[in-house]
KEROKE-330030 format. One record per residue (C-alpha): z, y negated, x negated. Coordinates in steps of 0.5 Angstrom, whole numbers, padded with zeros to 4 digits. Example, Ala and Ser with C-alpha at 12.3 -4.5 7.8 and 13.67 -1.06 7.14 Angstrom:
BEGIN
zz=0016&yy=0009&xx=-0025 $
zz=0014&yy=0002&xx=-0027 $
REM end
This chain:
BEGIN
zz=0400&yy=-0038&xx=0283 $
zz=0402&yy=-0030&xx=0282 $
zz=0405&yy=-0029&xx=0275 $
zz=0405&yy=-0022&xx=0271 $
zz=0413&yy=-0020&xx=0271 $
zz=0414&yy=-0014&xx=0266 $
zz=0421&yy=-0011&xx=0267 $
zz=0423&yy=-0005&xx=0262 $
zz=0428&yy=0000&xx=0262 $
zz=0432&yy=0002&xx=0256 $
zz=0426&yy=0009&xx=0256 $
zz=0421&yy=0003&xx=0255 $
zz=0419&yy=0005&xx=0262 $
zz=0414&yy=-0001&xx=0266 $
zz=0418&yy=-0002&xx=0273 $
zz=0415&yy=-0007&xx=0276 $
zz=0409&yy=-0011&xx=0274 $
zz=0408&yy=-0017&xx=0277 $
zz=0411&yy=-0021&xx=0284 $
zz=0406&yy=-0023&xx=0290 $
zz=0410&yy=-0030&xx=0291 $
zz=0406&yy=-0035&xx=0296 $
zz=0407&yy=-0042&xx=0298 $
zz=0408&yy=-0044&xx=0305 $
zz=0407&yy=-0052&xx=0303 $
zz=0415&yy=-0052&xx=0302 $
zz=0417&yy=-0047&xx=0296 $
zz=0414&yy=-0040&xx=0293 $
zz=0416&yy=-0034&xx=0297 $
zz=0417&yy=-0027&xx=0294 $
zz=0413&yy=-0022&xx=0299 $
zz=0413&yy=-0015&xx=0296 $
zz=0409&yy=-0009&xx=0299 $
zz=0413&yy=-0004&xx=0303 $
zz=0413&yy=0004&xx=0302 $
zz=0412&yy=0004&xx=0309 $
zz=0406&yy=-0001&xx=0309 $
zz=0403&yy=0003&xx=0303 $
zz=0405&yy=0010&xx=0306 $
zz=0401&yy=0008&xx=0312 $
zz=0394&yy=0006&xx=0309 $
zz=0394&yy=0012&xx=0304 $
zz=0394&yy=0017&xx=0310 $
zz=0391&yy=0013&xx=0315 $
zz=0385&yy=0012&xx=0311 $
zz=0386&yy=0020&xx=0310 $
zz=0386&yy=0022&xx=0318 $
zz=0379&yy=0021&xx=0319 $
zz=0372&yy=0025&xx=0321 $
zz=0373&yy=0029&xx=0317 $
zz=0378&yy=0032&xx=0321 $
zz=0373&yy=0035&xx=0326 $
zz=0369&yy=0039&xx=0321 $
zz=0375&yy=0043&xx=0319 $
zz=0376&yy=0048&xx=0324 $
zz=0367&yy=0050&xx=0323 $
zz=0368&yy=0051&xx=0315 $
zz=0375&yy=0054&xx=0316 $
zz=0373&yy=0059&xx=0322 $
zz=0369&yy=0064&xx=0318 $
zz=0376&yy=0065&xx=0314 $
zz=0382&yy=0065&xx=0319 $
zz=0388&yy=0061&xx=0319 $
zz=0392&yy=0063&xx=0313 $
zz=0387&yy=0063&xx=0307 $
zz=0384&yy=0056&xx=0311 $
zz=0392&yy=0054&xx=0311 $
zz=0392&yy=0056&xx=0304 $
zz=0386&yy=0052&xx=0301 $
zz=0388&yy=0046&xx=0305 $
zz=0395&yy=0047&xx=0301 $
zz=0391&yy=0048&xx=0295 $
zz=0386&yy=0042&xx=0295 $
zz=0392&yy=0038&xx=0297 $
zz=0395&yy=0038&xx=0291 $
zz=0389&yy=0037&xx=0287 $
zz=0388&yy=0029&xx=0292 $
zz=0395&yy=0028&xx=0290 $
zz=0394&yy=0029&xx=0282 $
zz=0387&yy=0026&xx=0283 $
zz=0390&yy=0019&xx=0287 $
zz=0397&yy=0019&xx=0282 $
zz=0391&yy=0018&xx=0275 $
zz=0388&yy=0013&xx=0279 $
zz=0394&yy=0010&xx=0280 $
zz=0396&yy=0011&xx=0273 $
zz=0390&yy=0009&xx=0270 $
zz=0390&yy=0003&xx=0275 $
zz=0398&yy=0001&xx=0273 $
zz=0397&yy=0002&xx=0265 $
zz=0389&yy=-0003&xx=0266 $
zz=0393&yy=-0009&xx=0269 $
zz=0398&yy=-0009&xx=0264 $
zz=0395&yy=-0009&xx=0258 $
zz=0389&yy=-0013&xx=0262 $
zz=0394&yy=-0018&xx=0265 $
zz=0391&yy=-0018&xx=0272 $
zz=0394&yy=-0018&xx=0278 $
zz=0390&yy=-0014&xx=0282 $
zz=0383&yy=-0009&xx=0280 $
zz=0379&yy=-0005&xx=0285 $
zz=0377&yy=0002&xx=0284 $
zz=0370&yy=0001&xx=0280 $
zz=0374&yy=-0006&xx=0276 $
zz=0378&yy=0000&xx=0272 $
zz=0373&yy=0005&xx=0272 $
zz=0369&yy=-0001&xx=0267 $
zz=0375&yy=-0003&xx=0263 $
zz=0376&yy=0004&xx=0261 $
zz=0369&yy=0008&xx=0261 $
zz=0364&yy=0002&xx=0260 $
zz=0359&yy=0000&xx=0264 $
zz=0355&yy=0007&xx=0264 $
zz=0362&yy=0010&xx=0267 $
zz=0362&yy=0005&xx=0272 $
zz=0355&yy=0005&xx=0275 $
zz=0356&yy=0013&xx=0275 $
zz=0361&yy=0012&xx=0279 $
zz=0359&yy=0006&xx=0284 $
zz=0353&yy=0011&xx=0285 $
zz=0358&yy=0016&xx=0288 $
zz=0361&yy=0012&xx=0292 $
zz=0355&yy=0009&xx=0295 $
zz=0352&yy=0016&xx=0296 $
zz=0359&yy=0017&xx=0299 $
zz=0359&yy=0012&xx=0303 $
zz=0351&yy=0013&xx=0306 $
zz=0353&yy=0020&xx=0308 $
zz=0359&yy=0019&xx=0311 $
zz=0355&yy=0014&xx=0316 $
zz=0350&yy=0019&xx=0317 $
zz=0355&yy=0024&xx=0319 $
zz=0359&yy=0020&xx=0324 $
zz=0353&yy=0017&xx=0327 $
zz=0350&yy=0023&xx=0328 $
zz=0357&yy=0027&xx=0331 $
zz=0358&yy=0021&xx=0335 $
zz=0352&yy=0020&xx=0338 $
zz=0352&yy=0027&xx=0340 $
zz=0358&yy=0027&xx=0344 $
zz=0356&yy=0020&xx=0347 $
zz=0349&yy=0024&xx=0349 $
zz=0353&yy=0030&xx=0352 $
zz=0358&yy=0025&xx=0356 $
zz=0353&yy=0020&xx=0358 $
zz=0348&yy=0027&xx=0361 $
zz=0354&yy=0028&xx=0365 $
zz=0357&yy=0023&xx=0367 $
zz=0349&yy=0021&xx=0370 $
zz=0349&yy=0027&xx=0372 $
zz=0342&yy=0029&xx=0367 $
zz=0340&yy=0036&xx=0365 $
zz=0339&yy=0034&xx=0357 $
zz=0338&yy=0027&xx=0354 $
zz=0334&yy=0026&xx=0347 $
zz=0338&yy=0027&xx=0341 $
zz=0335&yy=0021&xx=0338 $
zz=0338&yy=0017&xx=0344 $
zz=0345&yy=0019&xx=0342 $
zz=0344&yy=0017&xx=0335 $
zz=0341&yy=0010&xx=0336 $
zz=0346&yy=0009&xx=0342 $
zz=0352&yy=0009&xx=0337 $
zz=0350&yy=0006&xx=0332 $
zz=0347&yy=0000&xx=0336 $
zz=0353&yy=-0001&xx=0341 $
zz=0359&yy=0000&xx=0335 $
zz=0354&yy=-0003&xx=0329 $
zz=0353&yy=-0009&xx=0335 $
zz=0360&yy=-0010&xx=0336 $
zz=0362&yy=-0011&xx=0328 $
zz=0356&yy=-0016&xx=0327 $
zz=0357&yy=-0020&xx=0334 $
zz=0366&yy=-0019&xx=0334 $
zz=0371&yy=-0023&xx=0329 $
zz=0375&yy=-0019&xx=0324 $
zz=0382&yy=-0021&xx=0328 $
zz=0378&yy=-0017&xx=0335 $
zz=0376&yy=-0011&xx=0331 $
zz=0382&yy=-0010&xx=0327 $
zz=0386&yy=-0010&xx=0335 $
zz=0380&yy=-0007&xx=0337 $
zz=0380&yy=-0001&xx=0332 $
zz=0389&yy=-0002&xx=0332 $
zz=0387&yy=0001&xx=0339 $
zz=0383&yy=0006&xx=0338 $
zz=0388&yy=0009&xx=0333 $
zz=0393&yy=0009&xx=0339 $
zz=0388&yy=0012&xx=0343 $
zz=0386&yy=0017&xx=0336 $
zz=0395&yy=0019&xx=0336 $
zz=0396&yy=0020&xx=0344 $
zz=0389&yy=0024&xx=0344 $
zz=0392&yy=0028&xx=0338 $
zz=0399&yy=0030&xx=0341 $
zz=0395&yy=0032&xx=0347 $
zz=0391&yy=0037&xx=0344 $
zz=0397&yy=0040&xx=0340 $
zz=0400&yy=0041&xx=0347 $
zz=0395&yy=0044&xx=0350 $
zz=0391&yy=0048&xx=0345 $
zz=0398&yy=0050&xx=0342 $
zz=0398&yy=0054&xx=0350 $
zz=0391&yy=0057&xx=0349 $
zz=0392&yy=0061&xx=0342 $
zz=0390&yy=0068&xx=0342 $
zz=0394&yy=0072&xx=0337 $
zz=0388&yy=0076&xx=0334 $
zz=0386&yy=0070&xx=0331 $
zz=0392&yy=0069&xx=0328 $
zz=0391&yy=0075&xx=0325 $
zz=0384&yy=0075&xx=0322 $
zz=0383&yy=0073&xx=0315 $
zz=0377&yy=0073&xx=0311 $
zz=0378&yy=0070&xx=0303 $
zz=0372&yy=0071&xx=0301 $
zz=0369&yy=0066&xx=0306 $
zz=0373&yy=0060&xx=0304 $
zz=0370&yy=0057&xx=0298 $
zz=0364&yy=0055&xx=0302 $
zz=0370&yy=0049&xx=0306 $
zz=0373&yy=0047&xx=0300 $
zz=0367&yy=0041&xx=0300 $
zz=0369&yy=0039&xx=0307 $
zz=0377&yy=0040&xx=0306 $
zz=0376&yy=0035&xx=0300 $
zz=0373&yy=0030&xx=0304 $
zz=0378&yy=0030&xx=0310 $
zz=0384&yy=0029&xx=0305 $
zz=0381&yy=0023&xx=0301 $
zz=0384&yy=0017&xx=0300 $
zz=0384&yy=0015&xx=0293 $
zz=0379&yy=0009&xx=0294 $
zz=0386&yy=0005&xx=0297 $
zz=0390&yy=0007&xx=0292 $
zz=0389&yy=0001&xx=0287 $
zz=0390&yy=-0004&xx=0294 $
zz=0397&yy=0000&xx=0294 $
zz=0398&yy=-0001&xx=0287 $
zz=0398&yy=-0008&xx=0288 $
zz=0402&yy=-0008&xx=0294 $
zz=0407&yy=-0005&xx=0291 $
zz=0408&yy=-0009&xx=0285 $
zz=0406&yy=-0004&xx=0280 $
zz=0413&yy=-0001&xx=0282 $
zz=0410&yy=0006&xx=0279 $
zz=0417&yy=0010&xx=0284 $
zz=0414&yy=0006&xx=0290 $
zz=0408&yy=0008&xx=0289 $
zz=0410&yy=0015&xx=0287 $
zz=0413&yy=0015&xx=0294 $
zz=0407&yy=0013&xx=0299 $
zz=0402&yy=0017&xx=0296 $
zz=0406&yy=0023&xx=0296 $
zz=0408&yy=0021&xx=0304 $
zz=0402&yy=0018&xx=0305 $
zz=0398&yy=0025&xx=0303 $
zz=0403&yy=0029&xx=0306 $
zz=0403&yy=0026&xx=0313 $
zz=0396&yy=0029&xx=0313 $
zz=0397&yy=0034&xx=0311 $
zz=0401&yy=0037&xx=0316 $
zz=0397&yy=0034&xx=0322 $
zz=0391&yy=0038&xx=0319 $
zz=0395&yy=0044&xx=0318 $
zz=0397&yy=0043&xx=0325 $
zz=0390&yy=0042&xx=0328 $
zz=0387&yy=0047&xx=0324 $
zz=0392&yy=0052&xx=0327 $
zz=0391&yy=0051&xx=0334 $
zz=0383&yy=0050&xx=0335 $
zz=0382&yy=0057&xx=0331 $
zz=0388&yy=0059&xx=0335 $
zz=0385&yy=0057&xx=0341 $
zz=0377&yy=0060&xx=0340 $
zz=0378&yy=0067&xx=0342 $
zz=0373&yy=0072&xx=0340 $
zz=0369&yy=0073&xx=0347 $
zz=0367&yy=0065&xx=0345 $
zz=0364&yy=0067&xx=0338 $
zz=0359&yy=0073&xx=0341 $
zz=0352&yy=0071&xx=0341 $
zz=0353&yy=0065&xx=0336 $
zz=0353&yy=0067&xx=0330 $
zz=0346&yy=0069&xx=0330 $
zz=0343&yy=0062&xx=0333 $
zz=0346&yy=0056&xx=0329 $
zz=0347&yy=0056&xx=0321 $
zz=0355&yy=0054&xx=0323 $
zz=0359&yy=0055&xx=0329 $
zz=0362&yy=0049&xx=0331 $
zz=0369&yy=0051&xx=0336 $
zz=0371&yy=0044&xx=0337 $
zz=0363&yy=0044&xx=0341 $
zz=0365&yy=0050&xx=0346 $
zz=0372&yy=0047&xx=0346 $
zz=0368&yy=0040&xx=0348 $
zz=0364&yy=0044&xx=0353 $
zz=0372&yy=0047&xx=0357 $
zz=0371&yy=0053&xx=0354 $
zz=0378&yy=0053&xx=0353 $
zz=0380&yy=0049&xx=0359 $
zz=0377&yy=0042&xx=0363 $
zz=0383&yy=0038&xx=0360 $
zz=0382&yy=0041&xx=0353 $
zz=0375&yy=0039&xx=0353 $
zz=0376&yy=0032&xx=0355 $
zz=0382&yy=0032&xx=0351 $
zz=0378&yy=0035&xx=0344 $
zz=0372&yy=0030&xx=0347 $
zz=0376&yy=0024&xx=0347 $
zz=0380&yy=0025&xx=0340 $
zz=0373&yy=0027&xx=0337 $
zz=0370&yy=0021&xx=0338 $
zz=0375&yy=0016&xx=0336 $
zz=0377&yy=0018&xx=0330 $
zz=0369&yy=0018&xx=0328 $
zz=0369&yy=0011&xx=0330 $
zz=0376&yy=0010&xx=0328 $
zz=0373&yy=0012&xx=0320 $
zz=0365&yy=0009&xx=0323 $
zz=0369&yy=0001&xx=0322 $
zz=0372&yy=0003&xx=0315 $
zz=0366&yy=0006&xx=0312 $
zz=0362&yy=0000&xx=0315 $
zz=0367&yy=-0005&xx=0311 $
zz=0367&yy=-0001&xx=0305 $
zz=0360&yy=-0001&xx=0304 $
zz=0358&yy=-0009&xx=0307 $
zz=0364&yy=-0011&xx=0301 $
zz=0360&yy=-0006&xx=0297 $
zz=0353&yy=-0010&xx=0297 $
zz=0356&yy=-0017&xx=0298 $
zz=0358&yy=-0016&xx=0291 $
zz=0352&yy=-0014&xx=0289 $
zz=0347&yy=-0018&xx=0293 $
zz=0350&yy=-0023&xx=0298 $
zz=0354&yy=-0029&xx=0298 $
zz=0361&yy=-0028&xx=0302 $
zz=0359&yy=-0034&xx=0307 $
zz=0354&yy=-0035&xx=0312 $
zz=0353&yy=-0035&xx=0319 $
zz=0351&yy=-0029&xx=0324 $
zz=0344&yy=-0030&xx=0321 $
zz=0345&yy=-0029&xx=0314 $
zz=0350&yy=-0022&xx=0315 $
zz=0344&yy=-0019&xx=0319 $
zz=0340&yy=-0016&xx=0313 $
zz=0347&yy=-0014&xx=0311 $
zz=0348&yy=-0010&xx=0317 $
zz=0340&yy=-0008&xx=0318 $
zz=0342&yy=-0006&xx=0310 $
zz=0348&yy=-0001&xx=0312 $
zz=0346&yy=0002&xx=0319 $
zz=0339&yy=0002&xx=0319 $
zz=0339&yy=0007&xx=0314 $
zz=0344&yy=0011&xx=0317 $
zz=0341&yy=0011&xx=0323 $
zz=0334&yy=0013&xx=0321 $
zz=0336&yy=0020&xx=0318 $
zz=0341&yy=0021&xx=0323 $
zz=0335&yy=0021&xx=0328 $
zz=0330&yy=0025&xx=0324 $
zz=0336&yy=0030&xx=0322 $
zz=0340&yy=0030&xx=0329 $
zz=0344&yy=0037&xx=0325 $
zz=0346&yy=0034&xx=0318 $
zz=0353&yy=0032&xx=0320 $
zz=0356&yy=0039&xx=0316 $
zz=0351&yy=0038&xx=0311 $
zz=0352&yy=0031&xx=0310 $
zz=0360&yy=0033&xx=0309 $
zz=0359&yy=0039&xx=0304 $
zz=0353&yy=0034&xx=0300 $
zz=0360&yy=0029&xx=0300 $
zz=0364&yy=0033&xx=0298 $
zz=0361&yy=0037&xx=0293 $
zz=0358&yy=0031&xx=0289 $
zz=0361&yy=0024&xx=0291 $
zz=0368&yy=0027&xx=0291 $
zz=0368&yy=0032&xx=0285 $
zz=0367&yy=0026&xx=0281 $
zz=0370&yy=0020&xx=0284 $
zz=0376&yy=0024&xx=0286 $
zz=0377&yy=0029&xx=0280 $
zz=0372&yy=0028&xx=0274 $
zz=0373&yy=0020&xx=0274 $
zz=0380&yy=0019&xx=0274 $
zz=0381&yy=0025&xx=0268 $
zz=0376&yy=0023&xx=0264 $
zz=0380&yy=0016&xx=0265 $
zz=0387&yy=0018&xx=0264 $
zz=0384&yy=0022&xx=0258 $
zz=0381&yy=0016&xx=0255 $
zz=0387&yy=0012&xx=0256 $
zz=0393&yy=0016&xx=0254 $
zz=0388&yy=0017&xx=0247 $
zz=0388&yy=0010&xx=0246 $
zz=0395&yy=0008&xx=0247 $
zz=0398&yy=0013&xx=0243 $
zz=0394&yy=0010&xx=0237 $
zz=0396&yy=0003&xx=0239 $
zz=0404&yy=0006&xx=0240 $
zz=0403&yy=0002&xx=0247 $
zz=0407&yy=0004&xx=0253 $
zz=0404&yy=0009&xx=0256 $
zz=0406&yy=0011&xx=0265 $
zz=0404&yy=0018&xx=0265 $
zz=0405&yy=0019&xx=0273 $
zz=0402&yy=0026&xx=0272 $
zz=0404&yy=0032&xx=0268 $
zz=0402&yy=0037&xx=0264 $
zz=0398&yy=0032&xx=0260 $
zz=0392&yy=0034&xx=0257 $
zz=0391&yy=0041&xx=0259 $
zz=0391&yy=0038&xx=0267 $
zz=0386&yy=0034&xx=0266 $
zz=0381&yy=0039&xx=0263 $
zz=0384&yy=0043&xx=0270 $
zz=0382&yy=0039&xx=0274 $
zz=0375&yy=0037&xx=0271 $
zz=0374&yy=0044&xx=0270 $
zz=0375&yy=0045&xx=0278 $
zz=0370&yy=0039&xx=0280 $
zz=0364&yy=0042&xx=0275 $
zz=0367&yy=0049&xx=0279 $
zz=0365&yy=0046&xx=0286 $
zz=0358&yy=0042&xx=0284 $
zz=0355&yy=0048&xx=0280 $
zz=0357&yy=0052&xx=0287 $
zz=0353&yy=0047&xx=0291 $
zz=0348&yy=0047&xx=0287 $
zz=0348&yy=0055&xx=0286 $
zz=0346&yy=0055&xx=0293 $
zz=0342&yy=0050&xx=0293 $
zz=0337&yy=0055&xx=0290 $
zz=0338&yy=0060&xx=0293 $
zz=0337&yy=0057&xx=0299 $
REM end
C-alpha cells in the first residue's frame, strides 16, 4: 500500500505527492525516484531514430539556421513536457492517485473525445515510426548483407522483412530481462559508435559548408526535428518516480532534454560539415531528398566514417524499433487483450503490431522521411502542443473557479498557451498545404 503524502509550503506550493514504500516481508521501505534515474529516461527516450533524418531535412538550410531551429523547437518539447507534467501533477492530487498514464489524464480533463482524439494520434505515431524504422533499417541491412556475400544489389523487400522478422522474432521468442540487456547492450553499442563519429566526422569538416545558409528552407525540418526531441509520452512515469516533487521534475526534464539537444546539435554540425559540395552534384535532381548519412555510409568521407555511420544508424533504429514495439503492444493489450498468456496468445498481438508495418514499409521501401514528416506534422503537433495546452488551459480555468491549489510549471500563462497552439495548427496547415500542391 502506497499512501498520498501531501506536503505545503507557507506559498501553499504542493512539494511532494506521495511516497513510493514497498514491503520487503519484514517493514515498508521508502524507494524514492532519483533525478538521475528520471534524467536518463527523458533523454534516452529522445535519442532515438529520428537522429538520422535530421542531417537530410537540415541540409538544404545550412548549419547555423538548422542549429537555430533545433534550439527553437527544443523550447517548444520543454514547455510541452512541463504542461504534461503540470497537468499530470495537478490531476493526481485532486484525483487521489498515485500514478496515471498519458492518455488516463487526458480523459480526466477533455473527456473521452479528447482522449480518443488523442489515442489516435498516438496510435498513428506509433505505426509511422515502425514503418520508418523498418524501412531504414532494412535498408542498411540489405546493403550490408550485398557486401558482406559479395552480391550486386538485393531486393528491397528482402531488407525489410529481414529486419522485421529477425528483431520482431527475437522480441516474441526473448524474455523481458534478455531484451532489456540485450537493448541495455545496443545503448552501449549506440554511445561508442556515437563518440566515434564525432571524432572522426569532426577531421572531415569542409568550411565552406560551414558557411551556407538558406532560412528559407528550414521550415520544411521542423516536422522531423519535433520528432527527434519527443519525450513526452514518459513524462508522466517521471512524475511518478519522483514523488510529484514538481523541483525534481523541473530538473530531469530540463537535463533530461538538454542532454539531446547538445548530441543533436554536435551530430548535425558534423555530418553537414563532413558532406562537402562535389558529394551534393548530381543528386539533387534524381531523389526528392538527399540523404548525406547515405553517401556517408557508402565511405564517401572515409571507409572508417562509413562503418562507423552504418553501425550507429542501425542501433539507434533497433534501439527506438524495442521502445516503439512495447509502446504499441501495452497500447493493445489494453484495448484488446489480456496481459497474460503464453507464447501462443501473444502472436496475434505481435502479427497486430509488425505486420502492418512490415507490409507498407515493403510496397513503399522510400516512406522513411515521409513517414517521419506526416509523424511530425500530425501526431506530434497534437500530442505534443495542442493537447498539453487545451488541457493546461482547462485545468488552470477549473481551479481558479474552485479556489484550489494550482502548479503552473509553465510561465506566461494563458497567452503561452495560445502560442503554442498557435504554432502546432501553423505546422499542420503547412503540411496539409503542400499536400495539395503536391
Amino acid at each position: 500500500m502506497v499512501p498520498v503524502k501531501t506536503v505545503l509550503k507557507d506559498s501553499e506550493e504542493v512539494t511532494r505527492l506521495f511516497s513510493h514504500l514497498e514491503f520487503d516481508g519484514k517493514k515498508l521501505n521508502h524507494q524514492p525516484g532519483s533525478v538521475l534515474g528520471s534524467t536518463a529516461l527523458i533523454a534516452g527516450t529522445t535519442v532515438g531514430a529520428g537522429i538520422l533524418a535530421l542531417p537530410a531535412v537540415t541540409l538544404p538550410s545550412g548549419i547555423v539556421p538548422s542549429t537555430s531551429g533545433l534550439i527553437a523547437v527544443w523550447f517548444y518539447a520543454l514547455f510541452s513536457g512541463l504542461l504534461i507534467a503540470e497537468v499530470t501533477l495537478n490531476t493526481m492530487r485532486t484525483q487521489g492517485r498515485l500514478n496515471i498514464g498519458f492518455l488516463g489524464v487526458v480523459e480526466n480533463i477533455l473527456g473521452k473525445l479528447g482522449a480518443r482524439i488523442t489515442g489516435g494520434a498516438y496510435l498513428f505515431m506509433h505505426y509511422a515510426l515502425l514503418v520508418a524504422y523498418i524501412t531504414q533499417g532494412g535498408e542498411i541491412l540489405r546493403v550490408a548483407a550485398a557486401k558482406v556475400w559479395g552480391v550486386q544489389i538485393l531486393p528491397m523487400w528482402v531488407g525489410t522483412t529481414t529486419f522485421t522478422l529477425l528483431f520482431g522474432g527475437i522480441m516474441y521468442l526473448g524474455r523481458e530481462k534478455f531484451i532489456e540487456k540485450l537493448n541495455s547492450a545496443f545503448v552501449g553499442i549506440v554511445i561508442v559508435s556515437f563518440l566515434g563519429l564525432l571524432f572522426l566526422g569532426g577531421r572531415h569538416i569542409q568550411t565552406t559548408q560551414l558557411l551556407f545558409q538558406d532560412w528559407s528552407a528550414l521550415g520544411s525540418a521542423i516536422s522531423v526535428m519535433s520528432v527527434a526531441l519527443f519525450f513526452q509520452n514518459v513524462v508522466p512515469l517521471v512524475v511518478t518516480q519522483l514523488e510529484g516533487d514538481a523541483c525534481k521534475i523541473r530538473q530531469s526534464i530540463l537535463i533530461g532534454s538538454v542532454i539531446p539537444l547538445i548530441m543533436f546539435l554536435a551530430w548535425n554540425a558534423v555530418i553537414l560539415g563532413s558532406v562537402s559540395p562535389d558529394m551534393l552534384q548530381g543528386t539533387s535532381d534524381r531523389i526528392t531528398v538527399f540523404d548525406p548519412l547515405q553517401i556517408l555510409r557508402s565511405g564517401g568521407a572515409g571507409q572508417w566514417l562509413g562503418v562507423l555511420v552504418s553501425i550507429f544508424s542501425e542501433f539507434a533504429i533497433v534501439t527506438s524499433f524495442i521502445g516503439f514495439v512495447y509502446g504499441l503492444l501495452d497500447l493493445f493489450k489494453d484495448i484488446f487483450f489480456s496481459a497474460k498468456g503464453g507464447f501462443a496468445s501473444r502472436l496475434p498481438l505481435y502479427s497486430l503490431v509488425l505486420f502492418p508495418p512490415m507490409t507498407l514499409g515493403t510496397l513503399n521501401p522510400s516512406i522513411f522521411f515521409t513517414a517521419l514528416d506526416y509523424t511530425g506534422t500530425f501526431s506530434i503537433s497534437v500530442l505534443g502542443g495542442i493537447i498539453p495546452a487545451l488541457m493546461s488551459w482547462k485545468q488552470r480555468q477549473e481551479q481558479e473557479n474552485s479556489d484550489s491549489i494550482n502548479q503552473p510549471l509553465v510561465p506566461g500563462g494563458k497567452v503561452m498557451l495560445i502560442m503554442m497552439i498557435g504554432v502546432a495548427l501553423a505546422m499542420i496547415g503547412r503540411q496539409i498545404l503542400s499536400i495539395y500542391h503536391h
